[in-house]
DSSP file (Angstrom, degrees, kcal/mol; ACC not computed):
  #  RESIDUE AA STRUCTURE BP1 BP2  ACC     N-H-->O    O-->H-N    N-H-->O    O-->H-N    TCO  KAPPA ALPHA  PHI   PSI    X-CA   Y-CA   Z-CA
    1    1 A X     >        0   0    0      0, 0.0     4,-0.9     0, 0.0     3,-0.5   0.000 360.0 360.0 360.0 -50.0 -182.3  -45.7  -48.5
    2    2 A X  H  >  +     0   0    0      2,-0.2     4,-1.2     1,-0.2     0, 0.0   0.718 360.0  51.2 -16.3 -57.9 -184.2  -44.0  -45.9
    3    3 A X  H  > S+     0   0    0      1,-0.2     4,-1.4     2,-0.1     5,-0.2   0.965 109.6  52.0 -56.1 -47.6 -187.0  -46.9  -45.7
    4    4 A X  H  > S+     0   0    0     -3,-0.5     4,-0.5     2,-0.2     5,-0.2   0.688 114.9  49.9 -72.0 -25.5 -183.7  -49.8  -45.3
    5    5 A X  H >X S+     0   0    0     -4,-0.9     4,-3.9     1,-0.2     3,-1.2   0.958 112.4  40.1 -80.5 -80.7 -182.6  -47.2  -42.2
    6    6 A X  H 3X S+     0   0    0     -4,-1.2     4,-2.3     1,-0.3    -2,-0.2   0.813 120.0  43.1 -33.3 -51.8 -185.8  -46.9  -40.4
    7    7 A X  H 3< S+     0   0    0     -4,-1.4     4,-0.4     2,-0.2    -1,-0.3   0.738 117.1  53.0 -89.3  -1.9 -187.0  -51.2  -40.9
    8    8 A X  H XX S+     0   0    0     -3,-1.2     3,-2.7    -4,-0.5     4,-1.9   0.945 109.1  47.9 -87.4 -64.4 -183.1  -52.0  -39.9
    9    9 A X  H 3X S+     0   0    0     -4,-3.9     4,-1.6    -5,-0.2    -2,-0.2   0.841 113.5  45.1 -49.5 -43.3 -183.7  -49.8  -36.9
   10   10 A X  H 3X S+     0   0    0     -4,-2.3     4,-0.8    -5,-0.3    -1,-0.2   0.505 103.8  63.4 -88.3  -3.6 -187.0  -51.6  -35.9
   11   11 A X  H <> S+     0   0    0     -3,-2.7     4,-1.8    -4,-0.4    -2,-0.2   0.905 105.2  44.2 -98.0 -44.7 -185.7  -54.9  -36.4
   12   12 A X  H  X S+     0   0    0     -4,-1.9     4,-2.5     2,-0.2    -2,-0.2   0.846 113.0  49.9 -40.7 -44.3 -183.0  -54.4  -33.5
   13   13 A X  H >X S+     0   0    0     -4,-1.6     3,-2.4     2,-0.2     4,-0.7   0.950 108.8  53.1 -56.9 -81.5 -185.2  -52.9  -31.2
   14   14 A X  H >X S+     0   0    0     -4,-0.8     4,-3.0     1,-0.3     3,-1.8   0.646 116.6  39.5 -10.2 -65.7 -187.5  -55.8  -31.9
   15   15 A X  H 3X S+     0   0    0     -4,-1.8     4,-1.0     1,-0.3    -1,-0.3   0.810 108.7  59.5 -59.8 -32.9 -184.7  -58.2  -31.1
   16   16 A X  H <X S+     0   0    0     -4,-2.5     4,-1.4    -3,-2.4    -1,-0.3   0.757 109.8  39.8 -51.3 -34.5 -183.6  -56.3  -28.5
   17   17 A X  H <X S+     0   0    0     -3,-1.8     4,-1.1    -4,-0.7    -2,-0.2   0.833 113.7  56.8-104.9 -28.3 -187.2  -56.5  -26.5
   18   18 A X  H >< S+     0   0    0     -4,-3.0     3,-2.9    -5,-0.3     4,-0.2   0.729 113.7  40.4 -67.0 -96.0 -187.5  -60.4  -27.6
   19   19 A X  H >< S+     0   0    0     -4,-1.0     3,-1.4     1,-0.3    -2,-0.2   0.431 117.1  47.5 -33.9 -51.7 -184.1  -61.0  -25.9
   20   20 A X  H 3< S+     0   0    0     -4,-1.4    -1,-0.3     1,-0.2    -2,-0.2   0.770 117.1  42.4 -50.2 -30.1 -184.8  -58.8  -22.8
   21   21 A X  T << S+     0   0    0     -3,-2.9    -1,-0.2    -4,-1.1    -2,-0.2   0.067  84.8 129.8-112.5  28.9 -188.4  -60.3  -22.2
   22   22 A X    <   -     0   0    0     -3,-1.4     2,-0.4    -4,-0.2    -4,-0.0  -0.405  67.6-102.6 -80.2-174.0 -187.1  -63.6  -22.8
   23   23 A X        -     0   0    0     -2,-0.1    -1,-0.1     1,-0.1    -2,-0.1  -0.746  33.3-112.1 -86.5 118.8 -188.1  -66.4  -19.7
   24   24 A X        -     0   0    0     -2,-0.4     2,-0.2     0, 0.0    -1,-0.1  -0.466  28.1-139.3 -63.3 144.3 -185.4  -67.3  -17.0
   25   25 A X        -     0   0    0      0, 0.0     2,-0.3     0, 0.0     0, 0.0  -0.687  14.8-128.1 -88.8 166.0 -184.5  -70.9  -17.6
   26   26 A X        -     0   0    0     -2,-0.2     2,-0.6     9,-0.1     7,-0.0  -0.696  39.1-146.8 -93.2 154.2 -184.1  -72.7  -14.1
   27   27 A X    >   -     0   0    0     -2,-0.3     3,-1.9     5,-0.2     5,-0.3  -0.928  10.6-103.1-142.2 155.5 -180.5  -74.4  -14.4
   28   28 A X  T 3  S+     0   0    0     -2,-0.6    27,-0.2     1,-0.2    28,-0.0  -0.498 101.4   1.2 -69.6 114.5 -178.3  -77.7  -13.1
   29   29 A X  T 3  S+     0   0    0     25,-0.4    -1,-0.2    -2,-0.2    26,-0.1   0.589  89.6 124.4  99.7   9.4 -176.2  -76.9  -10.6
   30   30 A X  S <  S-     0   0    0     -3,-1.9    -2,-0.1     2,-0.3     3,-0.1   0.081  76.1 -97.0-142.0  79.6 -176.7  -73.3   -9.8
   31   31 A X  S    S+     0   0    0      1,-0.2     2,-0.3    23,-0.1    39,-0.1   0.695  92.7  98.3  63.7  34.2 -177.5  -72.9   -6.4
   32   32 A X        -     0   0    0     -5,-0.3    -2,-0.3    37,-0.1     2,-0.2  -0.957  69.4-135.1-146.4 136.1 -180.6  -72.7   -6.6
   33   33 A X        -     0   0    0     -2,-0.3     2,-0.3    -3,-0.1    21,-0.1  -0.618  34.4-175.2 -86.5 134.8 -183.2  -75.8   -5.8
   34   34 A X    >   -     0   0    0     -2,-0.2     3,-1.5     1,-0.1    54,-0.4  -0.733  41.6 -81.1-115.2 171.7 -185.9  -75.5   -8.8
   35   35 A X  T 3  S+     0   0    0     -2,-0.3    54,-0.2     1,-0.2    -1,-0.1  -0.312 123.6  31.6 -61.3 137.6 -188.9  -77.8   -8.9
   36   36 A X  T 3  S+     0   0    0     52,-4.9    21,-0.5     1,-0.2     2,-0.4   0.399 100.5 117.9  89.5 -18.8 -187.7  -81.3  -10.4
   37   37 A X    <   -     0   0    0     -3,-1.5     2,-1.1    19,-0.1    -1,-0.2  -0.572  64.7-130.9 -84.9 131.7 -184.1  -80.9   -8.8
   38   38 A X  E     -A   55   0A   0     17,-2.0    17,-1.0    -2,-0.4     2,-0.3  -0.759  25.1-168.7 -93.6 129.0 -182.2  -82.8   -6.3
   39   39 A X  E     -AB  54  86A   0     47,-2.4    47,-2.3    -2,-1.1     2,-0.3  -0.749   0.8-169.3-117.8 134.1 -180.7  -80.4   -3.7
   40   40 A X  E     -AB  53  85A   0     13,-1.1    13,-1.5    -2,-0.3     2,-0.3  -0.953  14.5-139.4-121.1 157.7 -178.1  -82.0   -1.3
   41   41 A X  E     -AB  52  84A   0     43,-1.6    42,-0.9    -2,-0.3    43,-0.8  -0.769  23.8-140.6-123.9 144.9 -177.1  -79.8    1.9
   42   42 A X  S    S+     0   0    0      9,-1.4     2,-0.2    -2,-0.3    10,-0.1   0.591  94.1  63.9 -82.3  -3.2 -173.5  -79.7    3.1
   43   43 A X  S    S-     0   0    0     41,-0.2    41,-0.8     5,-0.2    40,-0.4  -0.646  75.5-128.9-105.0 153.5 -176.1  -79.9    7.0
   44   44 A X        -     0   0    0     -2,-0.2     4,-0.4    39,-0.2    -1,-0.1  -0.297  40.1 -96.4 -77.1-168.5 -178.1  -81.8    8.4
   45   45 A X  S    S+     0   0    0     38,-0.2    72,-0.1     1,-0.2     4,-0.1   0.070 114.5  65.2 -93.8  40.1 -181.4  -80.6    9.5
   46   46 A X  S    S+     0   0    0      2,-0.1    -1,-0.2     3,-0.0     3,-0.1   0.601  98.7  58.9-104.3 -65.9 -180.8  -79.8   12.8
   47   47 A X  S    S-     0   0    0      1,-0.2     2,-0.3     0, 0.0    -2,-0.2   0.391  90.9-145.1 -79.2   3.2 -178.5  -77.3   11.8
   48   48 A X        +     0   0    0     -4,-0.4    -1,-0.2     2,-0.0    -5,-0.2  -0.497  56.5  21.7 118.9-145.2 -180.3  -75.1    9.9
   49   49 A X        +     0   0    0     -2,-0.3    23,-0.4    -3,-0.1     2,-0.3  -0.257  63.8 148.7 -48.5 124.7 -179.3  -73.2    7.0
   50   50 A X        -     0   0    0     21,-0.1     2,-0.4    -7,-0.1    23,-0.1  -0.933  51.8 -87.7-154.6-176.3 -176.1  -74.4    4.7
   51   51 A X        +     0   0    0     21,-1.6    -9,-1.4    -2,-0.3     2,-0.2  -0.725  50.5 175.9-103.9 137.8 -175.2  -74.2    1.1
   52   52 A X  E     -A   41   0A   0     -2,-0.4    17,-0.7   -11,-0.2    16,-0.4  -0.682  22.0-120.4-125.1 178.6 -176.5  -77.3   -1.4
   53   53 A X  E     -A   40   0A   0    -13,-1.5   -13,-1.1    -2,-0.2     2,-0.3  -0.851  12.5-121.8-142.8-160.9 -176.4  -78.0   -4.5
   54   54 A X  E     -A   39   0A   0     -2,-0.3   -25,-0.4   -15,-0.2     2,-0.3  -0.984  23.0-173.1-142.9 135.3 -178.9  -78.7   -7.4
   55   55 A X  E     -A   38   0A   0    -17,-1.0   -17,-2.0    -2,-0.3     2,-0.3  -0.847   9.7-156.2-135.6 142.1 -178.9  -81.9   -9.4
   56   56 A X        -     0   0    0     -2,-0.3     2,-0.9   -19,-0.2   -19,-0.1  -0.951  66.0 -40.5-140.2 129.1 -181.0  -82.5  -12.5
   57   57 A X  S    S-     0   0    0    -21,-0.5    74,-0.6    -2,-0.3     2,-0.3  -0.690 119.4  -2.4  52.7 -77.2 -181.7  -86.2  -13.3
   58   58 A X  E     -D  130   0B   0     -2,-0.9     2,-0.3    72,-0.3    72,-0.3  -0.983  45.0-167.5-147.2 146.5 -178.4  -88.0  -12.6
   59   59 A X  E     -D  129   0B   0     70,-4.9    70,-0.6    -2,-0.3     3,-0.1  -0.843   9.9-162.2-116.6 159.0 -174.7  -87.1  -11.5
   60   60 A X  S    S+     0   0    0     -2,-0.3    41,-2.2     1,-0.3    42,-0.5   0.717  83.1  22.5-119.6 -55.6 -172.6  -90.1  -12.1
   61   61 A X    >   -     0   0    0     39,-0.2     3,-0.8    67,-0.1    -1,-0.3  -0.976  50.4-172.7-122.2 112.4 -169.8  -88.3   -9.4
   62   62 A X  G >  S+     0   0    0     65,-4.2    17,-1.1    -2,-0.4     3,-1.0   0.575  83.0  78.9 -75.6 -27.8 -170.5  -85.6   -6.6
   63   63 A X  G 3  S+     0   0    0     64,-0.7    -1,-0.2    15,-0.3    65,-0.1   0.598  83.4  63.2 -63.1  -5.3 -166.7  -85.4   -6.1
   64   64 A X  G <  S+     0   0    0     -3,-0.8     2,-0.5    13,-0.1    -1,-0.2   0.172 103.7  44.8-107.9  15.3 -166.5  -83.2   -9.2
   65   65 A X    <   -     0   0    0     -3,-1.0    13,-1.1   -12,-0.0     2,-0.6  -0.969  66.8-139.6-149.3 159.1 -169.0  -79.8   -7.7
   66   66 A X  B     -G   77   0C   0     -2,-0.5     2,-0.3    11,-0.2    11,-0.3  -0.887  38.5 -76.9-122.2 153.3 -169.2  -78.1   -4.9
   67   67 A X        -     0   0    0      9,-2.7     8,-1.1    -2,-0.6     9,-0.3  -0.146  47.5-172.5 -38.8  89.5 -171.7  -76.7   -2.8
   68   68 A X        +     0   0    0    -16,-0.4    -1,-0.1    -2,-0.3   -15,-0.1   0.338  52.4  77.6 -72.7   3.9 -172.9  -73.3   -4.9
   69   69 A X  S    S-     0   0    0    -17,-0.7     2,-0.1     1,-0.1   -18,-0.1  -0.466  86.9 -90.0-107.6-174.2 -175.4  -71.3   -2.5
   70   70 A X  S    S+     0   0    0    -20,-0.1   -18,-0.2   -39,-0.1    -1,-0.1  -0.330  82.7  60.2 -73.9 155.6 -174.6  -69.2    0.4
   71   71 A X  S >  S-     0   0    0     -2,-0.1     3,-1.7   -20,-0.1   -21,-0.1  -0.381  93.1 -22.0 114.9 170.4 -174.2  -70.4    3.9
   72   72 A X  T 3  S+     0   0    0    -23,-0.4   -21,-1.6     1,-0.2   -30,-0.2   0.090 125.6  27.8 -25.9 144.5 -171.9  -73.0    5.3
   73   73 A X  T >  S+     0   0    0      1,-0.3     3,-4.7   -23,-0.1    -6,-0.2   0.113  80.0 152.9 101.4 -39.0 -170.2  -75.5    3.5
   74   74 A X  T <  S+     0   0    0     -3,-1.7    -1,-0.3     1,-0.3    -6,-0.1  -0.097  75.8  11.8 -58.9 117.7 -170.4  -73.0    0.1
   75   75 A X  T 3  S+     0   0    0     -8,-1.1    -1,-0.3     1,-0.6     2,-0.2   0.438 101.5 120.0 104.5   6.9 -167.1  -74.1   -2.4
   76   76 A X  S <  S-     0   0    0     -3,-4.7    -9,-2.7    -9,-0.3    -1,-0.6  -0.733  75.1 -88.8 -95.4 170.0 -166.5  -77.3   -0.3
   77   77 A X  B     -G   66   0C   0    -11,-0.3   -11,-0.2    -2,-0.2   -14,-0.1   0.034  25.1-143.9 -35.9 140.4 -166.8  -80.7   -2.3
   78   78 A X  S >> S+     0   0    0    -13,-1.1     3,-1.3   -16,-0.6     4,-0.7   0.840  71.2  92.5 -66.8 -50.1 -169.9  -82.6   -2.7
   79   79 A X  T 34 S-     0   0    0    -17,-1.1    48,-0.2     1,-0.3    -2,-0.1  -0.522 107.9  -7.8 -79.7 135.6 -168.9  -86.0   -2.6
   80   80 A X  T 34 S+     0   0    0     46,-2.8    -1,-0.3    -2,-0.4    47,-0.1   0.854 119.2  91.3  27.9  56.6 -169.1  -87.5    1.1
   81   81 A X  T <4  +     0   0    0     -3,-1.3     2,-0.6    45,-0.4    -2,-0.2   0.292  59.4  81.4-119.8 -16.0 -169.9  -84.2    2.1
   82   82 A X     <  -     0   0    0     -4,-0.7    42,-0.9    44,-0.3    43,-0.4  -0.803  46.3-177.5-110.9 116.3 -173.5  -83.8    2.1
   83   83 A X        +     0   0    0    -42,-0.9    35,-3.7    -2,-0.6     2,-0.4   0.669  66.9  10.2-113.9 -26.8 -176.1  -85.1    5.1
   84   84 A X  E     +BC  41 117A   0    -43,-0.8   -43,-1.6   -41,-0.8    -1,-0.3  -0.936  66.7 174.1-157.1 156.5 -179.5  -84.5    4.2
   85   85 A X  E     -BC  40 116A   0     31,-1.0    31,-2.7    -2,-0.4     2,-0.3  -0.648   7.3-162.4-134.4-168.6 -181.4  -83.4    1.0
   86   86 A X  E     +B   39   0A   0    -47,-2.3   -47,-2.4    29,-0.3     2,-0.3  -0.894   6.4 178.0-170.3 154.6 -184.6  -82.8   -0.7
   87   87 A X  B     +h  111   0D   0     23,-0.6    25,-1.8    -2,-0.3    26,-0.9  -0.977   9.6 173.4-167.7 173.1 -186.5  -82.3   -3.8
   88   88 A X        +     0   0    0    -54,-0.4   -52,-4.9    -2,-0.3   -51,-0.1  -0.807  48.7  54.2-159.7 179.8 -190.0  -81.7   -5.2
   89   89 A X  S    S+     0   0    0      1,-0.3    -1,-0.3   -54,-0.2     2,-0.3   0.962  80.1 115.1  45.8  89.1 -192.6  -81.0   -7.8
   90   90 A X  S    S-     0   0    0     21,-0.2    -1,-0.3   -55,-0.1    21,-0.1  -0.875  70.8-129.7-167.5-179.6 -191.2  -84.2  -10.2
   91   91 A X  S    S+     0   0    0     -2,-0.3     2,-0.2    -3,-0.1    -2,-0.0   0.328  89.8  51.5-122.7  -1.3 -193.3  -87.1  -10.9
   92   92 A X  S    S-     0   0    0    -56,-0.1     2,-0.3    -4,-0.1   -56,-0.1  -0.851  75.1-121.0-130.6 164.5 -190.4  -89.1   -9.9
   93   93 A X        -     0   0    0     -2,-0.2    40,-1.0    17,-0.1    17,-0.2  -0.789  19.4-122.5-122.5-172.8 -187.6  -89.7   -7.0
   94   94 A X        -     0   0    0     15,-0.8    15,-0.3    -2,-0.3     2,-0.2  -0.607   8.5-148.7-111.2 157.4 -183.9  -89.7   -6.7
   95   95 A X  E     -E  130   0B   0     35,-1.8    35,-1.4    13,-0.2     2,-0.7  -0.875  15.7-162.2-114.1 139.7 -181.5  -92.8   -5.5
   96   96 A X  E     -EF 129 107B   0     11,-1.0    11,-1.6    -2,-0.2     2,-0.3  -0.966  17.8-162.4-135.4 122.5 -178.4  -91.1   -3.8
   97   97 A X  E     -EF 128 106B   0     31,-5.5    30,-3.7    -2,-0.7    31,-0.8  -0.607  26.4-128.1-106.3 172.8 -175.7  -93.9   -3.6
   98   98 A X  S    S+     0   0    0      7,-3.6     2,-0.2    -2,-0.3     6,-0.2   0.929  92.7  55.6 -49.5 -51.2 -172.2  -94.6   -1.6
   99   99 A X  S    S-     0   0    0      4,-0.6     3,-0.4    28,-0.1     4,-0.4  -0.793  94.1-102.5-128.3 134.9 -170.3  -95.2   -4.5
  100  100 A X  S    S+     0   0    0      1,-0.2   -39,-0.2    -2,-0.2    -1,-0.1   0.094 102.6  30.5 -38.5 145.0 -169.6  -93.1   -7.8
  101  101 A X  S    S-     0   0    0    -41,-2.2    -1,-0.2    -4,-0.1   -40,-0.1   0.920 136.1 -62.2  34.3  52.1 -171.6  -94.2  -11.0
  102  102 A X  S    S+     0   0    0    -42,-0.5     2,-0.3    -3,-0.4    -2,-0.1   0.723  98.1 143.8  82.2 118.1 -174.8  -95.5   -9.1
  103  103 A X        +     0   0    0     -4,-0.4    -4,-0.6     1,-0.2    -1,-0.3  -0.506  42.7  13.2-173.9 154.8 -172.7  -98.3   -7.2
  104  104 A X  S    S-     0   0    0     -2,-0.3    -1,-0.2    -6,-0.2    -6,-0.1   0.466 103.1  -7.9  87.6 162.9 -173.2  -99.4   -3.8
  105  105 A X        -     0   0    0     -8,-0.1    -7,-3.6    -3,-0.1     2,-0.3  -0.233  65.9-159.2 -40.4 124.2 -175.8  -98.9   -1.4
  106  106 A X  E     -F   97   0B   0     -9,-0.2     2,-0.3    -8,-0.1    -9,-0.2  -0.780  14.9-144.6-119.1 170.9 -178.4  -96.7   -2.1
  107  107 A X  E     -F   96   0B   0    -11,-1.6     2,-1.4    -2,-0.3   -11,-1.0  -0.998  16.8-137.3-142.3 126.0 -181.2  -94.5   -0.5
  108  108 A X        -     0   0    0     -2,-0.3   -13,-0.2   -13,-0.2   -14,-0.1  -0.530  20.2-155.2 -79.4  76.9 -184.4  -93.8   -1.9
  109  109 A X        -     0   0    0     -2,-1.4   -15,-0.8   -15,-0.3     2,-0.2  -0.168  18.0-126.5 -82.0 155.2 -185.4  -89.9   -1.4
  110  110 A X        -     0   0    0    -17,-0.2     2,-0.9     4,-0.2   -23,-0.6  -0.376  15.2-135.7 -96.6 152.1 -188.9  -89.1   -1.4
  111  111 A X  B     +h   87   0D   0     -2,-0.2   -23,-0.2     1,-0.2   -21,-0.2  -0.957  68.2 105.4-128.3  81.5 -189.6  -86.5   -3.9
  112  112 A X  S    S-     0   0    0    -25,-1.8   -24,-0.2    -2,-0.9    -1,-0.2   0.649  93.5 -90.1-166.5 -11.8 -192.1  -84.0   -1.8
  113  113 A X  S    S+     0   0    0    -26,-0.9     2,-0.5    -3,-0.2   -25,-0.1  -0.016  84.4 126.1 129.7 -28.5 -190.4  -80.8   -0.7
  114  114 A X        -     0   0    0    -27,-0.1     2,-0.7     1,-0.1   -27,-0.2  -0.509  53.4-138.8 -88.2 121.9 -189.0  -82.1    2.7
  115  115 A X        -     0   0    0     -2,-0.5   -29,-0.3   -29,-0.1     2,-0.3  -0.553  30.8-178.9 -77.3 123.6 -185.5  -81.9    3.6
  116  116 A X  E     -C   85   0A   0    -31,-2.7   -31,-1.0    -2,-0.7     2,-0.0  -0.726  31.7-107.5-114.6 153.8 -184.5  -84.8    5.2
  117  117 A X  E     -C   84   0A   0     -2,-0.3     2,-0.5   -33,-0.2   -33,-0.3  -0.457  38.4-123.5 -68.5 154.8 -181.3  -86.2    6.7
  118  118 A X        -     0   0    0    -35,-3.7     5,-0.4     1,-0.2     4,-0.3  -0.737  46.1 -76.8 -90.8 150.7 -180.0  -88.8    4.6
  119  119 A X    >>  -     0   0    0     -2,-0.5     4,-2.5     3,-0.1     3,-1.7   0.071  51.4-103.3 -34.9 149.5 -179.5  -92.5    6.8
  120  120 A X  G >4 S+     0   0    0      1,-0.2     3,-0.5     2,-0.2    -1,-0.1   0.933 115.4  62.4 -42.3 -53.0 -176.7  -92.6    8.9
  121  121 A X  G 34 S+     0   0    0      1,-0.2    -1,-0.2     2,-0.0    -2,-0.1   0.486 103.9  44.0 -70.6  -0.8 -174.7  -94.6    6.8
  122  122 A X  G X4 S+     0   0    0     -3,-1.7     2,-3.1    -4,-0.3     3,-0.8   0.356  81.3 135.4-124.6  -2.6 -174.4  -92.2    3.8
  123  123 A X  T << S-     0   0    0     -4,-2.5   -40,-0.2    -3,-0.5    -3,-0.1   0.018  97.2 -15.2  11.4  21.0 -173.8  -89.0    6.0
  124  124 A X  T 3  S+     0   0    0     -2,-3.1    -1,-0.2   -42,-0.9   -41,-0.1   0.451 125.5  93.3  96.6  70.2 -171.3  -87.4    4.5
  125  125 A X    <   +     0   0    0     -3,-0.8     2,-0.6   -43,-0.4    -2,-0.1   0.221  48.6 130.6 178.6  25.9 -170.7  -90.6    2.5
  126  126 A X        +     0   0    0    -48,-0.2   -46,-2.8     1,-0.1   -45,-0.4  -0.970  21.4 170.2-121.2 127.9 -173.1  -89.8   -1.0
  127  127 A X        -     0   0    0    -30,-3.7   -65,-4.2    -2,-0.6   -64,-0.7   0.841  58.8  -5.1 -43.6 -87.7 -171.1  -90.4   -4.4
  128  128 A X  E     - E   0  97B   0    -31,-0.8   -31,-5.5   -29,-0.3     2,-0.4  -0.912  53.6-167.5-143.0 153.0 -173.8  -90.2   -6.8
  129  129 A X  E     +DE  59  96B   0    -70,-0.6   -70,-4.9   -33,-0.2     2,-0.2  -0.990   6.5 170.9-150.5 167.4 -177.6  -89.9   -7.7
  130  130 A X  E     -DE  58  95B   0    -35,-1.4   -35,-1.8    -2,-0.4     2,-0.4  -0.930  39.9-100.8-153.3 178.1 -179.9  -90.2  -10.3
  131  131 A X        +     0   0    0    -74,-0.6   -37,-0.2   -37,-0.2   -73,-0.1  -0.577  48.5 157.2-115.9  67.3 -183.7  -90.2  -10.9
  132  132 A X              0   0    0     -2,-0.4    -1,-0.2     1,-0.2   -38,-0.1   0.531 360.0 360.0 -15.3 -54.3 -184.6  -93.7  -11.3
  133  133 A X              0   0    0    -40,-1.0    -1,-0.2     0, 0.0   -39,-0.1   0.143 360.0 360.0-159.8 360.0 -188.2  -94.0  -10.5
């Protein structure tokens, strides 16, 4: 009985240290831009610091999240809210259209690390995106 006490006991610890030493996952959409994400800012880049948010592969509607980081802008809407973005370390880049579920005029962001305004004309005027190409 003794033995059953003792490997019971060393199999919880065990699990216990795997779960504790496990890996952070990076995750969609929470506030934090990981490699491979598209981050949109509720700023342009003129104005410095604001709250984004983090997209992985494609959002069909940007009217359904809101800006998760700190800074300006954090808890407002997404959709036609958002002036300039970036994202990086992907092998591809993101299309950020006008119109919900990839409609409309789109704009091709460059995949490299620099946050860029997005064109005048989607200012505070971006839908949806995805990772196309």
């Amino acid at each position: 009985m003794r033995g059953r006490s003792i490997f019971a006991a060393a199999a919880i610890a065990l699990g216990t240290l795997a779960l504790s030493t496990a890996p952070a996952q990076a995750g969609y959409n929470d506030g934090r831009c990981d490699s491979g994400e598209l981050c949109m800012y509720y700023h342009s880049t003129q104005y410095g610091a604001s709250s984004y948010v983090d997209y992985y592969d494609e959002e069909p509607s940007h009217h359904d999240d809101v800006f998760r980081s700190s800074g300006a802008g954090k808890g407002q809407v997404v959709g036609n809210n958002a002036s300039s973005a970036k994202c990086e370390g992907t092998r591809y880049n993101y299309a950020i259209f006008f119109n919900s579920n990839f409609n409309g005029q789109r704009h091709n962001h460059t995949c490299d690390g620099v946050r860029r305004n997005t064109p005048g004309w989607l200012q505070n005027n971006n839908a949806s995106s995805y990772e196309p190409f």
